[in-house]
C-alpha positions, -999 to 999 in steps of 0.1 A, spaced: 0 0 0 25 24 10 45 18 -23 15 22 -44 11 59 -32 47 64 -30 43 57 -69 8 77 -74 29 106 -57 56 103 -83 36 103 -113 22 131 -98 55 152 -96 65 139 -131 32 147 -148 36 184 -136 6 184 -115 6 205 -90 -1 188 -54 -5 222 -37 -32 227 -62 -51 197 -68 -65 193 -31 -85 221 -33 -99 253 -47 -79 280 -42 -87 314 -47 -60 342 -45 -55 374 -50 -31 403 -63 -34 438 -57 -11 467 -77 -3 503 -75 2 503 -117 -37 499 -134 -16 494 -172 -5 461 -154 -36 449 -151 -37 435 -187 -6 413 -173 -17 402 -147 -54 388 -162 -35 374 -191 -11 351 -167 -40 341 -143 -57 328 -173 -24 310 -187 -18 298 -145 -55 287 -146 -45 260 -179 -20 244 -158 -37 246 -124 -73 245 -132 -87 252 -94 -68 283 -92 -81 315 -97 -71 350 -94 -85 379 -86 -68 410 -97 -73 445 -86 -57 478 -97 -54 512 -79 -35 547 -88 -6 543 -71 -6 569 -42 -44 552 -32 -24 521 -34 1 532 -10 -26 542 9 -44 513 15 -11 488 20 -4 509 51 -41 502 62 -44 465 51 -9 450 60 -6 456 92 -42 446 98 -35 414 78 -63 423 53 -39 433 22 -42 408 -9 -24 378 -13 2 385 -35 16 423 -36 31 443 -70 51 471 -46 85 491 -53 111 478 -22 109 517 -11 74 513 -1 70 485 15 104 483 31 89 497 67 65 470 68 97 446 58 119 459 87 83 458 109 81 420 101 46 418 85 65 409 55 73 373 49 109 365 39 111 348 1 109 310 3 140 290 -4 133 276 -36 129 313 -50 158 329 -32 177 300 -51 157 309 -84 164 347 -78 202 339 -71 211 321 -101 238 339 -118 230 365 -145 193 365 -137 191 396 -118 216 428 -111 232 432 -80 216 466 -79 183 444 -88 190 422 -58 201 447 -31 168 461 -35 151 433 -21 176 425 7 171 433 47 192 421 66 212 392 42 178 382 36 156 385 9 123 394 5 101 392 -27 108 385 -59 119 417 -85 97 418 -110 102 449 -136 119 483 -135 114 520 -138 143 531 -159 143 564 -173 144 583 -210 139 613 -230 111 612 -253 116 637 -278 91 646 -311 107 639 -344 86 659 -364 87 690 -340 126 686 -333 123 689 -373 103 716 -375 130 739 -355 154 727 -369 168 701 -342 180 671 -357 184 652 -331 181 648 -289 197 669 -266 226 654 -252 235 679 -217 213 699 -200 221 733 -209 213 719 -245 181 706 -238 170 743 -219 181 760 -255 160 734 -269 131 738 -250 131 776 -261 132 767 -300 103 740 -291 82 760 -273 53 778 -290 29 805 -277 0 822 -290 -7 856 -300 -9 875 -269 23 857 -258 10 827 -244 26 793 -236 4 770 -255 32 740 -264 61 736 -237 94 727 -248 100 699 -222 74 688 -199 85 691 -162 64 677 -131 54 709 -114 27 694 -93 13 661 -81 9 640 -48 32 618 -33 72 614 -32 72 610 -74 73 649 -72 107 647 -57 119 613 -80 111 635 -111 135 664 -96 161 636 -91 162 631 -128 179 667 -134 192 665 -96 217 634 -105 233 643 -134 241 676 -115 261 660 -96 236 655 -67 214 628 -51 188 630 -22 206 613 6 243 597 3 264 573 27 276 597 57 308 585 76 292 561 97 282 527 78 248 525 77 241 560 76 231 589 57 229 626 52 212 646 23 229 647 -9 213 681 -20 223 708 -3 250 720 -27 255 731 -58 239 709 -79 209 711 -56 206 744 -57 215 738 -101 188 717 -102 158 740 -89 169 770 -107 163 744 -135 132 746 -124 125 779 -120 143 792 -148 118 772 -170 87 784 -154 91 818 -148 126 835 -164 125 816 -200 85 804 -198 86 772 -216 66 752 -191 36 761 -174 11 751 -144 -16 759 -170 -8 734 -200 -9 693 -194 20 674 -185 38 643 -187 29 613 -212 -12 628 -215 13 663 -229 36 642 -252 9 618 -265 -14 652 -274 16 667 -292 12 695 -265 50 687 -254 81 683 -276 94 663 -250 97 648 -215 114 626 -194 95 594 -180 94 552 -177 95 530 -204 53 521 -200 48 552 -219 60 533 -252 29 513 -245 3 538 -237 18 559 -266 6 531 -289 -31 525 -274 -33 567 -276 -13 583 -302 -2 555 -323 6 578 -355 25 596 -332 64 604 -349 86 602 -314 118 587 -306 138 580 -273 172 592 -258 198 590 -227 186 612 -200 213 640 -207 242 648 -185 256 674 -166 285 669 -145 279 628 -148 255 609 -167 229 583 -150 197 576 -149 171 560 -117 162 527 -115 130 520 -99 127 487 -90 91 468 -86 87 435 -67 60 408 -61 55 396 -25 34 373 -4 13 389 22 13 374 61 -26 366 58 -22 352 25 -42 316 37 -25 297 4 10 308 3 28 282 -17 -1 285 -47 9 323 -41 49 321 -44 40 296 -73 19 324 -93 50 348 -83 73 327 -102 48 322 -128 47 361 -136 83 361 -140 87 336 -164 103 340 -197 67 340 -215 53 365 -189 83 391 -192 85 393 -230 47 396 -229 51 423 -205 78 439 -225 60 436 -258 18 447 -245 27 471 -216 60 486 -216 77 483 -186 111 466 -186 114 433 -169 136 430 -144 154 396 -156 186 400 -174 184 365 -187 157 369 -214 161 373 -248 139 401 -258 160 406 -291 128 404 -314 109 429 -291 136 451 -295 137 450 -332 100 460 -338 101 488 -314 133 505 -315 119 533 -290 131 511 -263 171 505 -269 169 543 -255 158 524 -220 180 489 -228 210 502 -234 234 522 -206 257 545 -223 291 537 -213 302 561 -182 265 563 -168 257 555 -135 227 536 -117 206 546 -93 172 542 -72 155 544 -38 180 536 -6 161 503 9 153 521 38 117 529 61 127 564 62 134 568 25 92 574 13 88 597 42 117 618 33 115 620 0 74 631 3 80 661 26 109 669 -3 82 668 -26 60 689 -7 88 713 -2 95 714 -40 56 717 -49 55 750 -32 87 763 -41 76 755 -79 48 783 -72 71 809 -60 81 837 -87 102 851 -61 130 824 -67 136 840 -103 172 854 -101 171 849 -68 202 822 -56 202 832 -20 163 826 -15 168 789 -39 194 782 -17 173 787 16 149 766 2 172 737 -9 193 740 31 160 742 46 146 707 26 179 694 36 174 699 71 142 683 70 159 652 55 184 650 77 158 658 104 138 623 93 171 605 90 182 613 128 147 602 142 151 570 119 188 569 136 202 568 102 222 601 103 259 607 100 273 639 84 
């Protein structure tokens, strides 16, 4: 007897069946911050539901500061979803809080084999020497920039510094007859909720020669990264655009909904835009660049993970779906419907790349630039929202126009709140 289901066990196995799954109906669900996903994740829950047919999954899509929202309500409440699409920034204080569970060892194996993830990619997830989640795709960023309006003023191709693309932006920009802006010359984020203010502001803040907090001298511990020259640089950027040279505006749109109207000759943003470019303004004549430098070149990297929640009631069908998602099939579908960039490096997405040559502008790292992203640390949201905030306001002041000693009170009284946050956290050093 005990042979016989020894044997019906190992047919089992070799048949692919899952055992986890066969027992029982199982029901999860996944919850994300990034409603373009949402095509994903229905498409793999179908493909899932082929090979385990009494799973099913529920997805469920938010904007992403509602999202962040209700993860700080639902996690430590244990009412979250099962499985969790979350950057490592925002959920790391509910890591370091332990309401996180840790990666199962199968997966940590799976996410250690070599030339499957960055080390960058890999850091992201890591608390402690241990890991938690599994990295799933990545914010890296690009300038889109308007062929045919490029053309137009005579530009024949991107800028590649900053002070270039500020001379562009003048020849771009186009106003009406009494004088008004009515087509920026690059799109900036002026406004908007939540830290992604502040990340946007990191884009010109980096190549500057800045970042918004930096290792201080103990290990371990930071200081802001801002209160400098390149700091101050990058909010006369800013202001400069706004209110000196006017060619941006609170009153036009912004961002992707700008570009894809053709009221923006460019901007700089994710790779998912590729995707929404081609649902919205598929005739649209664009093209993709390096961020441009400064002092340095780089570029963020945002990196997104999938995690299993502590009430999740089925969590090895739940790690299962995780590695699921992040199969081969699953990130060139990903690639290829939405946009984003998966964050495997072991997956030939050659033929992706070949029909839509606006991504190479997100694949490919120019030599000399340098990587960067959120610190994996609780502190890091909170710090970099209250920068935002700061920014928000300062983006509304007219005062700041030729006015360095008033930018610089600004950028030394951000810092202070920064290192204010760090020093409660007990993360400062100078």
């Amino acid at each position: 007897m005990r042979r016989s289901r020894v044997a019906a066990l190992v047919l089992l196995f070799v048949a692919g069946v899952s055992l986890f799954a066969a027992d029982k109906q199982v029901k999860l669900s996944l919850w994300s911050g990034y409603p373009e996903m949402e095509p994903l994740f229905k498409h793999a829950a179908v493909e899932y539901k082929k090979l385990h047919p009494n799973v099913d999954v529920d997805v469920l899509t938010h904007p992403l500061r509602e999202y962040e929202q209700k993860l700080s309500a639902t996690i430590p409440s244990n009412t979250s979803a099962d499985v969790l699409d979350v950057s490592g920034y925002a959920l790391q204080k509910f890591v370091e809080a332990g309401f996180i569970p840790k990666t199962p060892s199968n997966l940590v194996s799976y996410v250690n084999k070599s030339g499957r993830y960055t080390e960058f990619t890999k850091d992201s997830i890591t608390y402690k020497n241990t890991l938690y989640g599994v990295p799933f795709f990545q914010g890296k960023t690009a300038l889109y920039w308007n062929v045919d309006m490029f053309k137009a003023a005579g530009l024949s191709r991107a800028p590649k510094t900053y002070a270039e693309m500020a001379e562009y932006a003048k020849k771009l920009a186009v106003y009406d007859k009494s004088g008004n802006l009515i087509r920026s010359g690059h799109s900036l984020r002026l406004s908007g909720q939540g830290s992604g203010l502040a990340e946007k502001w990191w884009f010109v803040l980096f190549p500057m020669g800045g970042t918004i907090i930096e290792p201080g001298k103990e290990a371990g511990k930071y200081h802001a990264g801002y209160n400098n020259d390149a700091g101050r640089k990058a909010l006369t950027y800013y202001i400069d655009a706004v209110y000196k040279d006017k060619w941006d505006s609170f009153k036009l749109k912004h961002d992707a909904e700008a570009f894809e109207l053709e009221q923006t000759a460019m901007f700089l943003r994710e790779s998912w835009v590729i995707g929404d470019i081609a649902q919205k303004a598929p005739k649209l004549n664009y093209a993709t660049a390096p961020v441009p430098t400064d002092m340095r070149g780089g570029r963020i990297t945002n990196l997104q993970n999938l995690y299993v929640s502590k009430s999740c009631k089925n969590p090895d069908v739940a790690w299962d779906f995780i590695e699921f998602l992040v199969n081969d099939d699953n990130q060139r579908w990903m690639l290829d419907n939405v946009g984003w960039l998966p964050s495997r490096q072991d997956v030939d997405f050659s033929e992706i790349l070949a029909r839509k040559p606006q991504l190479k502008g997100f694949v490919e790292m120019p030599t000399g630039f340098k990587e960067y992203g959120y610190i994996p640390i609780a502190a890091f949201d909170e710090l970099l929202t209250k920068l935002a905030e700061r920014l928000a306001m300062a983006y509304l002041d007219p005062s700041l126009e030729g006015n360095p000693k008033a930018i610089a009170k600004v950028i030394a009284d951000a810092a202070d709140e920064t290192n204010a946050i760090l020093a409660r956290a007990k993360l400062f050093s100078e």
